[in-house]
C-alpha positions, 0 to 999 in steps of 0.5 A: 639231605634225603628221604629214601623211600617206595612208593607206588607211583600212579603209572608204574604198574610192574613195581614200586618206585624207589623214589629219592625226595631231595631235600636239600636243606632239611631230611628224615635222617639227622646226626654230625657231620665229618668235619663239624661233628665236634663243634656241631654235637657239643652245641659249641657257640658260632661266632657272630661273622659266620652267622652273619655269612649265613644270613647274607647267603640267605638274602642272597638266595632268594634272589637267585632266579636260576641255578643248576643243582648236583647231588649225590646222596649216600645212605649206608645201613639200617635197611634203606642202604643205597645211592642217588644222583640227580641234577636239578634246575629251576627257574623262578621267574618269569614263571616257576619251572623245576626239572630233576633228574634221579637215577636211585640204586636201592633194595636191589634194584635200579630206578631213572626218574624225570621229574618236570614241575610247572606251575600248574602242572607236573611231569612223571616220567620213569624210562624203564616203564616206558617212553611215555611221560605221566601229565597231572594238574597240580591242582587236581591232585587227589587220592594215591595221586596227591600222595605220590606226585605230592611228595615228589613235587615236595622233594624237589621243592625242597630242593631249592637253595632259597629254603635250604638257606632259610633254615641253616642261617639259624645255626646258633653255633656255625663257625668258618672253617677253611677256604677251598677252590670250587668250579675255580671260584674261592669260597669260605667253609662254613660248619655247624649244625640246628635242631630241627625243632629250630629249624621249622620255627625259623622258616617262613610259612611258605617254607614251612609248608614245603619242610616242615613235614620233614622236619617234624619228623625228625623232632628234636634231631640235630642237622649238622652242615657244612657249607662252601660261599664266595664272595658275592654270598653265593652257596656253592656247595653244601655236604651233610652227614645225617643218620636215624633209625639206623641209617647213615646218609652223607648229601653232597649238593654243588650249585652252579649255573647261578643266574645263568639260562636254564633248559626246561621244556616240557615235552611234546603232546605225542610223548605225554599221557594222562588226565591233564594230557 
């Protein structure tokens, strides 16, 4: 699930940014899916093995350390149409590294952002205003900074399949689906939906400072999902159909590089600017 948005970002100085805050689990914009929209609009009751299925995909996703993330975000009417891919990595251990990639084509324009988040520091890097890449203590933030980069490093924490299960086991009507292929491994489909007012009560306090600004944004909206697991009770793919105030956003996320090395390297001193530089 996504937020579209412009939003002046210290360092862009010719124009807006239009940023894209990935939220995986949890989004500004809420309705049915495709496929589920039935199940998911009439509150029909899940069944207990799917809701177990989820939960054993929750457990399991706060033990992934690494992963590589694909996204591909679609909204449709009212007056943020656009589109959005990225792909993102992280790293929890031994120390907490995430990498995005963005490329955003809204309000007539076209943006690439990099994003690199350490824990203490984070990378800003938009290619068309330069070759430069804006460094800033996490712990600094403050001002249009805290705003900005704040929401930026919100997006991509959001991001994190971890909370993104968190929130979807809670689903109270989820039910399975159908089994697919994907990246050669067998999975089961799983569809249903929670209101966001569930969603910010079933997540821990860590998760809900990440989501739950989103979330109470959408108040008593429903988020409906639909969601691909193998066997060893891996999320493989998750596609969301969302709309609000007019506009409609379809989220396809597939996961892949579980619990495989990751490259993230924050770049050179000669290619970085700013207070923490």
């Amino acid at each position: 699930m996504y937020l579209f948005l412009v939003t002046s970002i210290p360092g862009s100085f010719r124009r807006p940014a239009v940023i894209g805050l990935s939220a995986a689990a949890l989004t500004l914009l809420a309705a049915c899916s495709s496929s589920g929209g039935d199940s998911a609009s009439t509150g029909a009751a899940g069944t207990p093995a799917a809701q177990h299925a989820l939960l054993a995909a929750a457990t399991d996703a706060q033990q992934v350390n690494t992963a590589v993330t694909t996204l591909n975000v679609k909204v449709t009417g009212g007056a943020q149409a656009g589109t959005e891919t990225g792909t993102l990595q992280y790293q929890r251990k031994p120390s907490q590294l995430m990498s995005e990639i963005l490329h955003i084509n809204a309000q007539g324009g076209t943006t690439d952002i990099k994003l690199i988040l350490t824990g203490t520091d984070v990378y800003f890097n938009e290619p068309g205003l330069g070759p430069k890449w804006t460094k800033l203590s996490r712990s600094s933030l403050s001002g249009p900074a805290a705003a900005s980069f704040g929401k930026l490093i919100q997006g991509m924490q959001s991001n994190d399949v971890a909370n993104q299960q968190q929130m979807l086991a809670a689903a109270k009507n989820v039910h399975e689906a159908g089994t697919k292929m994907i990246d050669g491994v067998q999975t089961t489909e799983y569809d249903g939906s929670i209101r966001a007012s569930d969603a910010i009560n079933a997540l821990s306090p860590s998760a809900r400072d990440i989501l739950g600004p989103q979330l109470k944004t959408l108040g008593d909206s429903l988020i409906s999902f639909r969601e691909w697991i193998d066997g060893q009770h891996h999320v493989r793919q998750v596609i969301e159909t969302e709309t609000v105030k007019g506009s409609t956003v379809t989220t396809t996320m597939n996961i892949t590089g579980i619990n495989q090395p990751v490259q993230i390297t924050a770049p050179p001193a000669s290619q970085v600017t700013g207070a923490g530089a």
